[in-house]
PAMIDO-774166 format. One record per residue (C-alpha): residue in one letter; chain; z, y negated, x. Coordinates in nm, 2 decimals. Example, Ala and Ser with C-alpha at 12.3 -4.5 7.8 and 13.67 -1.06 7.14 Angstrom:
<recs>
<A, A, <0.78, 0.45, 1.23>>
<S, A, <0.71, 0.11, 1.37>>
</recs>
This chain:
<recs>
<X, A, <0.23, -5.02, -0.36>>
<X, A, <0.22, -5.22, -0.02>>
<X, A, <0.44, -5.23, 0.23>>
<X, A, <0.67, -5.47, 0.20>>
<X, A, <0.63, -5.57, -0.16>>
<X, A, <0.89, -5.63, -0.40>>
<X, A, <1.04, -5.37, -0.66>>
<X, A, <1.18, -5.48, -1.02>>
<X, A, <1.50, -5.51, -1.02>>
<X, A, <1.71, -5.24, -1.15>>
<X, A, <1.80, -5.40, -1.51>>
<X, A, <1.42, -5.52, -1.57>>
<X, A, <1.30, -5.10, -1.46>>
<X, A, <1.58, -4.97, -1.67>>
<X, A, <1.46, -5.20, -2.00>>
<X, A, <1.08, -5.11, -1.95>>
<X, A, <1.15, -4.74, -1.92>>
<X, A, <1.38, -4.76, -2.17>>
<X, A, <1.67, -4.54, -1.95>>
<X, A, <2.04, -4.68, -1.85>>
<X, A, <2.06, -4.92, -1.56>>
<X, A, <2.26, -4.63, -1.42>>
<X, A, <1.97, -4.42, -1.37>>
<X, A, <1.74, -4.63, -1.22>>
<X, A, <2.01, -4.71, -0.97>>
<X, A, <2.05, -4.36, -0.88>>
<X, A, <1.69, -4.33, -0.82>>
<X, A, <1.69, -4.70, -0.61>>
<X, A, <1.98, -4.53, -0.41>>
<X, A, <1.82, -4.23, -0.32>>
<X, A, <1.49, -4.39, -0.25>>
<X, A, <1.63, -4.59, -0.01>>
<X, A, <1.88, -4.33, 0.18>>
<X, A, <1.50, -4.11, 0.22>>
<X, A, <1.39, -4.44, 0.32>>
<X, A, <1.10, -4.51, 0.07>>
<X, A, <1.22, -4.87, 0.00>>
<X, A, <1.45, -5.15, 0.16>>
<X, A, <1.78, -5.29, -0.02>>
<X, A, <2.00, -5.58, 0.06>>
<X, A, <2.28, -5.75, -0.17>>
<X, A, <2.15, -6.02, -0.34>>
<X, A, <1.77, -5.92, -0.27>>
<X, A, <1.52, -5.78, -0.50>>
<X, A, <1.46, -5.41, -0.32>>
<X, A, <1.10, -5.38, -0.14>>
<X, A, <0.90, -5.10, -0.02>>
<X, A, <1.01, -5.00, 0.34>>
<X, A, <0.78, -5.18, 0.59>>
<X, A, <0.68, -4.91, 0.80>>
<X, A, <0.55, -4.68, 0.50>>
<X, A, <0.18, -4.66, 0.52>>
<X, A, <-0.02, -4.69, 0.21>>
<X, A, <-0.06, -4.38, -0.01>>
<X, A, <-0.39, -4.27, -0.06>>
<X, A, <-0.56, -3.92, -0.18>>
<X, A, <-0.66, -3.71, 0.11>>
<X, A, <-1.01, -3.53, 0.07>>
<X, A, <-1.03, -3.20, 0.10>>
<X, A, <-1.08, -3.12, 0.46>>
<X, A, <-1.46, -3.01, 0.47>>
<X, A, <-1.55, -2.61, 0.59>>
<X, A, <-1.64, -2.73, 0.92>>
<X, A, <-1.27, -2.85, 0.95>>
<X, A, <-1.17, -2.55, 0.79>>
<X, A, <-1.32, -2.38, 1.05>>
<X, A, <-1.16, -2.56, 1.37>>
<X, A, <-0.86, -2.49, 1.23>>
<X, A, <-0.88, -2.10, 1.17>>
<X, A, <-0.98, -2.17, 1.53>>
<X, A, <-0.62, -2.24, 1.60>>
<X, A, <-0.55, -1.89, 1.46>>
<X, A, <-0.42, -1.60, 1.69>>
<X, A, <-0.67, -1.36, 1.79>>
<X, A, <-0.51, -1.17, 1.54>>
<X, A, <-0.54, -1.42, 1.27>>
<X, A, <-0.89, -1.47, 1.36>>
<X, A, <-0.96, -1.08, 1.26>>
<X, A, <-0.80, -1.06, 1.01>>
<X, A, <-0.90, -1.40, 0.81>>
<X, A, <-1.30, -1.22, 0.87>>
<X, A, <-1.18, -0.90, 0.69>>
<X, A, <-1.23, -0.81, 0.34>>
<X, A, <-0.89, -0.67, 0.19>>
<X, A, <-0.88, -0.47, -0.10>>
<X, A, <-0.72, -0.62, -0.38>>
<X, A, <-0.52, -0.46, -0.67>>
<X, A, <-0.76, -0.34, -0.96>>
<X, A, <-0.75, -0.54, -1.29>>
<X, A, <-0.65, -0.28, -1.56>>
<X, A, <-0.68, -0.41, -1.92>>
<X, A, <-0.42, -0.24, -2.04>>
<X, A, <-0.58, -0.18, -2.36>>
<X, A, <-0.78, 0.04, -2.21>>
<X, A, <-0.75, 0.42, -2.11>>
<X, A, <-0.81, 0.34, -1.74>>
<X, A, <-0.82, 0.64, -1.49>>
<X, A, <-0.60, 0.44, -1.20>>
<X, A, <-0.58, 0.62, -0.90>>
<X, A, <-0.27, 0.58, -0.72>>
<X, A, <-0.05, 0.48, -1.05>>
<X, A, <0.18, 0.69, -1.23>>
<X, A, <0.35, 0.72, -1.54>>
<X, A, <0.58, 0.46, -1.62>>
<X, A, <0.82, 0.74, -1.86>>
<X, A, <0.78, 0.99, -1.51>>
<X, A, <1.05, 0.80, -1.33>>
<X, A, <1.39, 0.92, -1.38>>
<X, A, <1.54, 0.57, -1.51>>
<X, A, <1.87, 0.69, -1.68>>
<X, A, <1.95, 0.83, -1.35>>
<X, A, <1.86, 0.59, -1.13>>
<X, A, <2.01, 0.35, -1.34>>
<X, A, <2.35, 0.56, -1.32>>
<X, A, <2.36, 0.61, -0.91>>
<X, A, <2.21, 0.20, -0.91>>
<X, A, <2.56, 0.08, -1.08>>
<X, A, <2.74, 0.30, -0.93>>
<X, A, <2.63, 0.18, -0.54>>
<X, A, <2.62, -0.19, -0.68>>
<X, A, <2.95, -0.17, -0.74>>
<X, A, <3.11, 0.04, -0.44>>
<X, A, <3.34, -0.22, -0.25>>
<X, A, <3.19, -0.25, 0.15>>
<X, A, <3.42, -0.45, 0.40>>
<X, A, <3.15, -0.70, 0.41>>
<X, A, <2.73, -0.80, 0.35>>
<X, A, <2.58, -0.80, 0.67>>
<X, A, <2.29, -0.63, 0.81>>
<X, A, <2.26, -0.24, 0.84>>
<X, A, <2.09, -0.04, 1.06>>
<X, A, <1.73, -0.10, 1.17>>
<X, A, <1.65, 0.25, 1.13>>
<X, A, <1.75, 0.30, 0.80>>
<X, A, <2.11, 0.39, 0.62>>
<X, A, <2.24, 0.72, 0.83>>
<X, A, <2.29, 0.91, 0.43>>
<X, A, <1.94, 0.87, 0.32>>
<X, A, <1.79, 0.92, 0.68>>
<X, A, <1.95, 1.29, 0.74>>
<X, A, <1.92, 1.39, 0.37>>
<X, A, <1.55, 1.28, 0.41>>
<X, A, <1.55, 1.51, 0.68>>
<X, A, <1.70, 1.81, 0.48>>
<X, A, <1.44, 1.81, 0.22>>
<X, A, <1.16, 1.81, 0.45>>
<X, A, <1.31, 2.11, 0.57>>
<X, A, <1.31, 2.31, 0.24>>
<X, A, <0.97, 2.16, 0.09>>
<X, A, <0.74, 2.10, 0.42>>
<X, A, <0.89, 2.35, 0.66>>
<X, A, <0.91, 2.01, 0.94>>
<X, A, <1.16, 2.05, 1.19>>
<X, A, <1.31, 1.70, 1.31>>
<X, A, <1.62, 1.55, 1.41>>
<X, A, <1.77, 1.24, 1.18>>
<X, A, <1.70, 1.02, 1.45>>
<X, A, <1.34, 1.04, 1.43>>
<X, A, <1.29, 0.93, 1.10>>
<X, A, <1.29, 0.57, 1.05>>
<X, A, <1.27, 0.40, 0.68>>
<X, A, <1.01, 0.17, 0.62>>
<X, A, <0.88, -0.04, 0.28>>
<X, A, <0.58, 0.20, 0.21>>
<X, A, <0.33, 0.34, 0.41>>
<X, A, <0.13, 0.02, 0.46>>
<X, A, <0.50, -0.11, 0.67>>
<X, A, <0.47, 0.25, 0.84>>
<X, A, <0.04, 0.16, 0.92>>
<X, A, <0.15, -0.14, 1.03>>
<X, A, <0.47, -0.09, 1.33>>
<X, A, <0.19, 0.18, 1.40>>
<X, A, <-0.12, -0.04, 1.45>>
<X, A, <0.10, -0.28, 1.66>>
<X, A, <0.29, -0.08, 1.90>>
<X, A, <-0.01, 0.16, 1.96>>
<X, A, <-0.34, -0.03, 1.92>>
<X, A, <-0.46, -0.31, 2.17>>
<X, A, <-0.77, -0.49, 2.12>>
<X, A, <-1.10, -0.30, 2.18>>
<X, A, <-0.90, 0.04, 2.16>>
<X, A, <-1.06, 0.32, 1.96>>
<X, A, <-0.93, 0.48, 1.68>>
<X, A, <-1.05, 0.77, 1.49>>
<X, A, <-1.09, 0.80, 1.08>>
<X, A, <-1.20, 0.98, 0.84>>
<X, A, <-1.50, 0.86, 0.62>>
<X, A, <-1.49, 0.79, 0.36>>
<X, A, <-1.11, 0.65, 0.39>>
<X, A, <-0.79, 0.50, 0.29>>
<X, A, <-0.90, 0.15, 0.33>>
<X, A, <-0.59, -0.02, 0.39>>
<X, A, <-0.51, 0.20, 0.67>>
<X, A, <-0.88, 0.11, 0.81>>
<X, A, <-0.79, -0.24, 0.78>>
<X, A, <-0.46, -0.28, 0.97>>
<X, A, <-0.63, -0.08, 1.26>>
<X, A, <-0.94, -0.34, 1.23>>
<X, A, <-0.67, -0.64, 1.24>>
<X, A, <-0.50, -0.53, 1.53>>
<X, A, <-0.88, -0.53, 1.70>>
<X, A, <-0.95, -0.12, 1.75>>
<X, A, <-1.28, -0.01, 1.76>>
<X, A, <-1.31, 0.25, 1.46>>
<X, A, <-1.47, 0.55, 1.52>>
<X, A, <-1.54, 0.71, 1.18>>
<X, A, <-1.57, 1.11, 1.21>>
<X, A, <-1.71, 1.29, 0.89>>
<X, A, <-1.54, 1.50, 0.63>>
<X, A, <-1.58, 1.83, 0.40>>
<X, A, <-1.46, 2.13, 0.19>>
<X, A, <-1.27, 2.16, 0.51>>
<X, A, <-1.16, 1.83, 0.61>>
<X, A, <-1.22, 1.62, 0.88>>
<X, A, <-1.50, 1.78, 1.14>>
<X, A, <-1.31, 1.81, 1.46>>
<X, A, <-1.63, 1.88, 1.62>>
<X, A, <-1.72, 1.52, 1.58>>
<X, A, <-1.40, 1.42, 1.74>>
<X, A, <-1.50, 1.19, 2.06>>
<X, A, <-1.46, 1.30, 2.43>>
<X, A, <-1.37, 0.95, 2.53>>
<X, A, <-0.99, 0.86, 2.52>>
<X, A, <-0.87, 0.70, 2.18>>
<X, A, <-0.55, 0.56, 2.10>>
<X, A, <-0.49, 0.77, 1.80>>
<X, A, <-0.67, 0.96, 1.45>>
<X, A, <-0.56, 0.85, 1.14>>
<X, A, <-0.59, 1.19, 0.90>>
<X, A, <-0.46, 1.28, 0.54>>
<X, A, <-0.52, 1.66, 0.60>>
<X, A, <-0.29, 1.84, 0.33>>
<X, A, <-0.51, 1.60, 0.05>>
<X, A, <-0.77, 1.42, 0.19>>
<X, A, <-0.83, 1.04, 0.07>>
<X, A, <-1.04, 1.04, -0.16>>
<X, A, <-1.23, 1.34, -0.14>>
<X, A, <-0.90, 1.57, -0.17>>
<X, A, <-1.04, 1.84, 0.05>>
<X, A, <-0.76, 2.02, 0.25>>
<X, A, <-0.81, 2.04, 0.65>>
<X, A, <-0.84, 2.41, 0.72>>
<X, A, <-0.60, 2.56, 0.99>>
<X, A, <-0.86, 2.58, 1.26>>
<X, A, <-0.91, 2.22, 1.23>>
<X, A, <-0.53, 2.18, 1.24>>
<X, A, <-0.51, 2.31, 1.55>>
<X, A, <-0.83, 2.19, 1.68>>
<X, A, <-0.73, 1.83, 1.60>>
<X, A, <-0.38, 1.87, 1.77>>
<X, A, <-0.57, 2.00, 2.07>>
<X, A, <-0.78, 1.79, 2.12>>
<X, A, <-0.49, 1.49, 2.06>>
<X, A, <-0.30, 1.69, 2.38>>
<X, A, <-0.63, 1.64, 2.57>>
<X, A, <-0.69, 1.28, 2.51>>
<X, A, <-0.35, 1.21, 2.52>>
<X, A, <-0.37, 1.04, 2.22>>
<X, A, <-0.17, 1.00, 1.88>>
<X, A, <-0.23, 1.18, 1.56>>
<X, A, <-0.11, 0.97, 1.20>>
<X, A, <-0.09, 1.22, 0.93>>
<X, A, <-0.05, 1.06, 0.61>>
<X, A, <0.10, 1.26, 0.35>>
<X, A, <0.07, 1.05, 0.11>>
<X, A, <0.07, 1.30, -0.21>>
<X, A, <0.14, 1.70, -0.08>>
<X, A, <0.42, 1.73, -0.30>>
<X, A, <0.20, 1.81, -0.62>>
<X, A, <-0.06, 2.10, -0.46>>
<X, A, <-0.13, 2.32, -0.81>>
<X, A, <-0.09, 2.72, -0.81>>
<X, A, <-0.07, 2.74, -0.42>>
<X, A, <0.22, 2.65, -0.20>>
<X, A, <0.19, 2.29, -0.01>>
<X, A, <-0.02, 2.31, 0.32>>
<X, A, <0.21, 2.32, 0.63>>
<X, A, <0.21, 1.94, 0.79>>
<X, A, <0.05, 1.89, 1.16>>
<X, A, <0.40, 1.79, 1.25>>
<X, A, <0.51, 2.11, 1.18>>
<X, A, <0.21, 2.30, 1.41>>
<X, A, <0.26, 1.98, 1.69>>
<X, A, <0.43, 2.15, 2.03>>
<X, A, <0.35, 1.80, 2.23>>
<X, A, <0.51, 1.55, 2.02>>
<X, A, <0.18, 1.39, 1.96>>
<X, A, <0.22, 1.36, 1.54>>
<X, A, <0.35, 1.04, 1.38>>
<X, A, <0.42, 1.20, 1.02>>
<X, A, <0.44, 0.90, 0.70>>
<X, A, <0.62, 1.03, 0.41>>
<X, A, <0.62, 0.82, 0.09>>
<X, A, <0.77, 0.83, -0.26>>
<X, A, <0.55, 0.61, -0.46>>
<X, A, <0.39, 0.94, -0.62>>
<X, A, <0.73, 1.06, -0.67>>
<X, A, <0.92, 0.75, -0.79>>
<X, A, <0.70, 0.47, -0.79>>
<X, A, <0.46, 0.24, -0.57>>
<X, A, <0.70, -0.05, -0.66>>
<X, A, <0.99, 0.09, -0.52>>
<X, A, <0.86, 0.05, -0.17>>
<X, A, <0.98, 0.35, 0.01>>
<X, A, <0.87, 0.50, 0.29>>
<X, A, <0.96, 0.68, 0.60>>
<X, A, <0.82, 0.78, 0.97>>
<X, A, <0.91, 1.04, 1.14>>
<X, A, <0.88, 0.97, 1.50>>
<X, A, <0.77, 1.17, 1.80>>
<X, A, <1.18, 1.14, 2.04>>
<X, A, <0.95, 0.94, 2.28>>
<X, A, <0.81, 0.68, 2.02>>
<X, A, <1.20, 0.63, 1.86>>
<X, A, <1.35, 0.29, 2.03>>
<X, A, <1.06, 0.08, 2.02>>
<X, A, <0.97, 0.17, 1.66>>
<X, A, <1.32, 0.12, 1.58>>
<X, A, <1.25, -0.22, 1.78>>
<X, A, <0.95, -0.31, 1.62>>
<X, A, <1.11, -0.26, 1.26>>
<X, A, <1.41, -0.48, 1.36>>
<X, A, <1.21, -0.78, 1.43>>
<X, A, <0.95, -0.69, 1.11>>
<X, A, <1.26, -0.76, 0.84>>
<X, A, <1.53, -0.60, 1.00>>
<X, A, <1.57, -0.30, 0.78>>
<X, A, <1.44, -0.19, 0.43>>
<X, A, <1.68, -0.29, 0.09>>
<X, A, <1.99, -0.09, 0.14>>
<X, A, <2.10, -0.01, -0.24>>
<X, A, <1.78, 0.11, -0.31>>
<X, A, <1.83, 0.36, 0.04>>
<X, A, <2.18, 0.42, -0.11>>
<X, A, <2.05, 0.51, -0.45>>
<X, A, <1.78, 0.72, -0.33>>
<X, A, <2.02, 0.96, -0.06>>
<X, A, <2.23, 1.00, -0.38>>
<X, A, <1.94, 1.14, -0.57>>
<X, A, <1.78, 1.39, -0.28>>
<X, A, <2.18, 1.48, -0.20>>
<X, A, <2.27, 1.54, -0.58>>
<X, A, <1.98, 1.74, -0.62>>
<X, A, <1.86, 1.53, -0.89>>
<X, A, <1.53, 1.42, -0.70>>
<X, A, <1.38, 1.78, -0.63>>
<X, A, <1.46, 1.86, -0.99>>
<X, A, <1.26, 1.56, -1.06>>
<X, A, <0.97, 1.66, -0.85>>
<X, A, <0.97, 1.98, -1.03>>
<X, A, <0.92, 1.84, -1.40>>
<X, A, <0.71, 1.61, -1.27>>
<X, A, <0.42, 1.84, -1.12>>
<X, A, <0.46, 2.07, -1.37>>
<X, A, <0.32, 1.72, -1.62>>
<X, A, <0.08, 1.64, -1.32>>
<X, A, <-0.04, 2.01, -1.33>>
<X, A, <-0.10, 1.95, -1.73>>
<X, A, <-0.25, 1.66, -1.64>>
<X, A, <-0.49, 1.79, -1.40>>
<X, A, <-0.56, 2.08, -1.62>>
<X, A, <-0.67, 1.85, -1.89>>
<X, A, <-0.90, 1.62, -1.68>>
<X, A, <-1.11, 1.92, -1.55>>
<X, A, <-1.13, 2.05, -1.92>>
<X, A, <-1.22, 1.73, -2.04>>
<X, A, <-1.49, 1.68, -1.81>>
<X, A, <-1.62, 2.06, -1.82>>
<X, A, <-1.67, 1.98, -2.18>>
<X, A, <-1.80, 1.61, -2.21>>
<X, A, <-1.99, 1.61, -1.90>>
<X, A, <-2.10, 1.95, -1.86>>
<X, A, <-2.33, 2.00, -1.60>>
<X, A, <-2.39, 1.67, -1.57>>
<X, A, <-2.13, 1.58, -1.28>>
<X, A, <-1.97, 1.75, -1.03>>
<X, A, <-1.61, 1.70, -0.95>>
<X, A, <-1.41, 1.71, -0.62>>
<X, A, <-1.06, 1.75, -0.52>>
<X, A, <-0.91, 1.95, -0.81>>
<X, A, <-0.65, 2.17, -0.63>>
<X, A, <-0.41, 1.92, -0.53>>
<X, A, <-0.25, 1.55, -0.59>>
<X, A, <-0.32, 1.33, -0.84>>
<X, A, <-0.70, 1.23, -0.88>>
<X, A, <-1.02, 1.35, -0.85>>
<X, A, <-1.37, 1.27, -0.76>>
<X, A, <-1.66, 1.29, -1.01>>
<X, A, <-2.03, 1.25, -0.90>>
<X, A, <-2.29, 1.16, -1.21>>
<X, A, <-2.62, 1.32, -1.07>>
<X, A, <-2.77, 1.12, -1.30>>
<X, A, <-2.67, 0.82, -1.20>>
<X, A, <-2.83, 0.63, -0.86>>
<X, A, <-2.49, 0.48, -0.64>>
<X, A, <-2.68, 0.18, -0.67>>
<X, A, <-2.59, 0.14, -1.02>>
<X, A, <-2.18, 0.25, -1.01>>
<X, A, <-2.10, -0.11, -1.08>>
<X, A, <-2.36, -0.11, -1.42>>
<X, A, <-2.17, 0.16, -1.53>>
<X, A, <-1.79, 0.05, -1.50>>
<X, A, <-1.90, -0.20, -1.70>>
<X, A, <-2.05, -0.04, -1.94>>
<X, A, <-1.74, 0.21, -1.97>>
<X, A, <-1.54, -0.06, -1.99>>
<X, A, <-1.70, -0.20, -2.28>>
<X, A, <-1.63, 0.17, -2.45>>
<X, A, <-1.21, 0.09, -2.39>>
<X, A, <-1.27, 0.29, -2.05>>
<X, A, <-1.10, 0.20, -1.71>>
<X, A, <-1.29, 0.39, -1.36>>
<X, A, <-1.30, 0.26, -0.99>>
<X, A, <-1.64, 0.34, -0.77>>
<X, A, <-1.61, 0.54, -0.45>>
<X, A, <-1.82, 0.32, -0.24>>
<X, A, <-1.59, 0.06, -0.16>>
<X, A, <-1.43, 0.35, 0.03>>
<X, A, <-1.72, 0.43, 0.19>>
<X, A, <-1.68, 0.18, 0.50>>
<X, A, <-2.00, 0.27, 0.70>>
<X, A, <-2.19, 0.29, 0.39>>
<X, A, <-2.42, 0.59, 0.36>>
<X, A, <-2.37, 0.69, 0.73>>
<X, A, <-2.19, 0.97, 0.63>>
<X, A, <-2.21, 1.02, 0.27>>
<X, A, <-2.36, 1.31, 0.10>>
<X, A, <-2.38, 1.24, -0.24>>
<X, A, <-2.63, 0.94, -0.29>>
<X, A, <-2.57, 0.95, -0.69>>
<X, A, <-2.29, 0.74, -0.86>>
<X, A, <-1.90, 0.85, -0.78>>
<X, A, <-1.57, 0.77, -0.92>>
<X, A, <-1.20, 0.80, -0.83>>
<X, A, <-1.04, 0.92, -1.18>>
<X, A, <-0.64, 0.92, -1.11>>
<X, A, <-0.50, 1.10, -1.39>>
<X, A, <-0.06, 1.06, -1.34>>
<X, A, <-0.07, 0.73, -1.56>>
<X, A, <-0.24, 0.93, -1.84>>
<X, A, <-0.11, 1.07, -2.14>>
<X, A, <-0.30, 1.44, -2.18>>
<X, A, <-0.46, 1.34, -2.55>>
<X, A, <-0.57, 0.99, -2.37>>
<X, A, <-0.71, 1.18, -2.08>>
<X, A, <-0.96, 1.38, -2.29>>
<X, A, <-1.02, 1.07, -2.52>>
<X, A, <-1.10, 0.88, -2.18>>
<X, A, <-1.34, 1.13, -2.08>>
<X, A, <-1.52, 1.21, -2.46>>
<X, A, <-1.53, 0.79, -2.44>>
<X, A, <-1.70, 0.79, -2.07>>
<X, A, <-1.94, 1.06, -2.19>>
<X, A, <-2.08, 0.81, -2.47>>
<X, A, <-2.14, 0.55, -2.20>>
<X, A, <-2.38, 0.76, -1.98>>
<X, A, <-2.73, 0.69, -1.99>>
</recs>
């Protein structure tokens, strides 16, 4: 309608729509108090005069689409040219080897759900925000268990709670990285963790891995603002850094004066050895930032993770987090100190590698006696995945045959995606694949693998 034009009136609306005069009153009334239309006792209402015809709006063309990602931070410019991994779609009719899940009967639900009443329903003075850092409870008893099962000395105060490690990436890539810094990773590598580094605008140097973990040799001599490393289980290749290297890497960090990230993202489930000491634990110049998680524990929904901070690198993380969300959920922090302080959560972690160990066990049986020599597989001493390479299979063709497992009922991710300078570094130049295994049941895992054995060439 035009501006200025006349409305029915209110009876006539109400007969043609067949509603009560009341209604369409209502409506007139509010139309007019957001000032759509004009009213006036003893006057037919009209449409406002200064409302501008409605029309559809095109959409805006690329071109414009582009001038206005030029408006974008320099940040916002970066990251709207990267590629971002996205969640894998899992049919879940399908056995699907999903790295990174876990078993939805592994977490301990009657017990959560016992200490999650029992928090919801403790009486606080007030509901106000808590404490940047994290809930004092959950932050010391976080501290006590990395004591007992990583042998990492720290004070309460230097660990900060975050929502997951990608939160804990995140403060990092911010309050250490400015544009055009360098930054050292492994290849091939977590991707997400490449990607916030990329955002903030750091120049990646990739350094190689092997059986032994990343080669310190090919470290850099110029100055770099920090390594990114998963040393006790490397991601994905699972090798475990040697102690040479340990020490190699932290030396070199001293002499560059620059930061060390070690993600330890899965080293509570290391099978028939005892876990790997941390960096943290071998750092004498408070040059580690350690990222604990429990999404391999608990679960990757729960969104709980935590940093442990060199003393110097304390207030402004704390300072960063505050302005990120202020602090992570607090009954979920509540719930979980009650679990590590009852003693519930390390008997959990105890069932739960001893599955994970049956689990393993079964994937590299499966595959010695499907595949045979037909593969060779990586990363079998520790976490919860593993690597398989199909010799006789070109890397070209990895895609060609998820499908085709897929059509067998079969659910595996390629390796090349996490492969971020391509073949620079890579060895193998056949077809691999990331099988995680802590989702599986044991009889599906060999059913899986019997099933991906019929889909081979």
């Amino acid at each position: 309608m035009m501006a200025g034009e006349k409305l029915p009136s209110t009876r006539t609306l109400a007969a043609d729509l067949g509603v009560s005069r009341s209604t369409v009153v209502v409506i007139y009334e509010q139309l007019a108090a957001e000032g759509y239309i004009e009213t006036a006792a003893g006057t037919r209402a009209r449409v406002s005069s200064g409302l501008k015809s409605a029309r559809i709006e095109q959409k805006p063309s690329d071109s414009k689409h582009a001038r206005q990602a030029a408006g974008l931070s320099g940040y916002g410019q970066r990251l709207n040219q990267l590629s971002l991994p996205q969640p894998p779609m899992a049919d879940p009719r399908h056995i699907n080897f999903l790295y990174g899940a876990i078993a939805d009967e592994d977490f301990p639900t009657l017990t959560w759900r016992r200490l999650y009443s029992r928090m919801l329903t403790r009486h606080q003075q007030h509901l106000y925000y808590r404490a940047r850092e994290g809930e004092e409870l959950l932050r010391k008893e976080i501290q006590g268990y990395l004591m007992r099962a990583r042998g990492l000395q720290c004070t309460a105060d230097q660990v900060l709670i975050v929502q997951g490690t990608q939160q804990a990436l995140e403060l990092c890539a911010k309050l250490l990285i400015d544009p055009g810094n360098a930054v050292v990773m492994e290849e091939p590598c977590y991707l997400m963790a490449r990607r916030t580094f990329e955002a903030a605008g750091a120049k990646i140097v990739s350094t190689p891995v092997d059986e032994q973990g990343m080669v310190t040799s090919a470290l850099p001599e110029t100055r770099c603002s920090l390594a990114y490393v998963t040393p006790s289980h490397q991601f994905p290749l699972g090798s475990v850094m040697s102690i040479s290297r340990r020490h190699a890497l932290l030396s070199w960090a001293q002499r560059r004066s620059s930061w060390i990230i070690e993600d330890d993202y899965d080293s509570e489930f290391r099978y028939g050895l005892r876990p790997v000491d941390p960096l943290q634990a071998l750092d004498n110049s408070g040059r580690v930032i350690y990222i604990g998680t429990f999404s391999k524990a608990l679960s990757p929904q729960l969104r709980m993770g935590y940093l442990v901070l060199p003393p110097a690198l304390v207030t402004p993380f704390r300072q960063a987090k505050q302005l990120a969300d202020r602090h992570a959920p607090v009954l979920e922090q509540s719930v979980l100190a009650e679990l590590i302080r009852s003693g519930a959560y390390e008997r959990h972690l105890r069932k739960l590698k001893r599955e994970n160990e049956r689990r393993r066990s079964a994937i590299v049986e499966a595959i010695s006696r499907h595949l045979g020599a037909r593969v060779r597989v990586e990363g079998t001493d520790s976490g919860l995945h593993v690597v398989v390479w199909f010799k006789g299979i070109p890397r070209s063709a990895e895609q060609q045959f998820v499908d085709t497992a897929k059509e067998r009922g079969v659910g595996i991710w390629p390796v090349t995606p996490l492969y971020a300078e391509g073949v620079r570094f890579r060895k193998e130049r056949c077809a691999g694949f990331v099988l995680g295994y802590a989702s599986l049941k044991v009889a599906d895992i060999d059913k899986g693998i019997r099933l991906l054995a019929t889909a081979l060439p």
